[in-house]
C-alpha positions in Angstrom: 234.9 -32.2 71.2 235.5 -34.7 68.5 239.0 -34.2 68.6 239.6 -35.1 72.0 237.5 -38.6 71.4 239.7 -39.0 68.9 242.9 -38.2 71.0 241.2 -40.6 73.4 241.0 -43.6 71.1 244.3 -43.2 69.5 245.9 -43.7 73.2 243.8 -46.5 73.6 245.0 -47.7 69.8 248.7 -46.6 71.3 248.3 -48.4 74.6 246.9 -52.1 73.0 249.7 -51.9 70.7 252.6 -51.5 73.5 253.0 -55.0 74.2 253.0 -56.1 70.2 249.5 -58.1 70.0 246.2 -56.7 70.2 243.3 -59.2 72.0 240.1 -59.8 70.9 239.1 -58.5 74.3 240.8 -55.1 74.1 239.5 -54.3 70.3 236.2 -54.8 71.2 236.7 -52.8 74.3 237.8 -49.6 71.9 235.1 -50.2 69.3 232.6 -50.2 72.1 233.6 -47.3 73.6 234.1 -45.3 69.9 230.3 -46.2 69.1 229.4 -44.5 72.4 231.4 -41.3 71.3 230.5 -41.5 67.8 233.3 -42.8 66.3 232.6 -44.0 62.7 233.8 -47.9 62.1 235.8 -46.1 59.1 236.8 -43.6 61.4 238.2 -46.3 63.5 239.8 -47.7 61.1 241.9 -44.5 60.0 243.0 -44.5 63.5 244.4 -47.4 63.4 246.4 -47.2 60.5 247.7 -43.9 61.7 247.1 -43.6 65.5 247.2 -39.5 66.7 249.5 -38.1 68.8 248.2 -37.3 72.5 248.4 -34.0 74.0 249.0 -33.3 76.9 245.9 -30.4 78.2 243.3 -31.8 79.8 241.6 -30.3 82.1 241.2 -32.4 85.5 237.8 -34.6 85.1 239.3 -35.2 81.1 242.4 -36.1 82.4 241.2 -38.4 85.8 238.5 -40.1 83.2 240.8 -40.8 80.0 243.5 -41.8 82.8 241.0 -44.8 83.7 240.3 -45.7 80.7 243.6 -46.2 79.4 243.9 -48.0 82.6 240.8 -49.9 82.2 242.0 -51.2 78.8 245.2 -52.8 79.7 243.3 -54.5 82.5 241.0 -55.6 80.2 242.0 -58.8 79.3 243.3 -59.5 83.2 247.0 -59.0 82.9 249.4 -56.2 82.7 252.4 -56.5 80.3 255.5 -54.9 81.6 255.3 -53.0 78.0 251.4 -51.9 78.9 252.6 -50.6 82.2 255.5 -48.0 81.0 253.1 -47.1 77.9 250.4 -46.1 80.9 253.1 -44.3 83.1 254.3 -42.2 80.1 250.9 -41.8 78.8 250.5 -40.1 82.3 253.4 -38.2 82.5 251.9 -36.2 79.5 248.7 -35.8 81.3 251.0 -34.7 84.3 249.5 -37.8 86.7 252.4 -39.3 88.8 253.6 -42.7 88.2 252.0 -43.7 91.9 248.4 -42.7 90.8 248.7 -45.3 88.5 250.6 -47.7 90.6 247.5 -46.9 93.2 244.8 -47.3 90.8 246.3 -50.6 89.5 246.8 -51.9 93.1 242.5 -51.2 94.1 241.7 -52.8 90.4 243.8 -55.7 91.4 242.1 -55.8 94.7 238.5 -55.5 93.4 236.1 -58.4 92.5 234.7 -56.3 89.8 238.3 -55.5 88.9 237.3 -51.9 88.8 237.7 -48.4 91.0 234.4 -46.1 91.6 234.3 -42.5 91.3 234.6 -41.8 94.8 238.1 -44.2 95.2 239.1 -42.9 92.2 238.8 -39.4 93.0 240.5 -40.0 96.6 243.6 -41.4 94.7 244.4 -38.1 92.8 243.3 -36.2 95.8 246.0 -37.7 97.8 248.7 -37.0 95.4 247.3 -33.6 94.2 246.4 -31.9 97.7 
């Protein structure tokens, strides 16, 4: 299990680093959510300096929930560089989500005051594309 949180914050490292700068807002996003998982700081740290690969098997509540996230952080800091957008699209192409999931997602976050997509919308968005 520690592998996969692992995976998960090296995407996350991965995705912060597409567009060249990495906020204040979308580090403390990933050290946030590696102290939840158990991440150690130093940990952290190694991942940085030598992010891991992603793989592509997940099964479908892994791959729907590290999906948002990935999403969650590039919308983290309210804007979504052009470089952010093609990292999430490839980084779903691995996972085998469509390029319109995450054109869909994007659109209800944009939408939403809390800038964020429940379960339930969430879930109807891969059901639409997956059924």
């Amino acid at each position: 299990m520690k592998e996969n949180q692992k995976l998960l914050v090296s995407d996350l490292i991965w995705m912060v680093m597409a567009d060249g700068k990495i906020k204040d807002s979308e580090m403390a996003f990933i050290q946030k959510l590696s102290q939840r998982i158990a991440i150690s700081d130093r940990e952290l740290i190694e991942l940085f300096e030598n992010p891991k690969t992603s793989r592509p098997v997940f099964n479908e509540v892994e791959r729907i929930t590290h999906f948002y996230k990935l999403i969650l952080l590039m919308n983290i800091d309210s804007e979504a560089h052009p470089a952010e957008i093609e990292a999430l699209k490839n980084f779903g192409l691995k996972m085998g989500v469509r390029p319109l999931v995450a054109d869909q997602i994007m659109k209800k976050i944009e939408t939403s005051p809390e800038r964020l997509v429940s379960a339930e919308e969430l879930l109807n968005i891969f059901k639409i594309y997956y059924n």
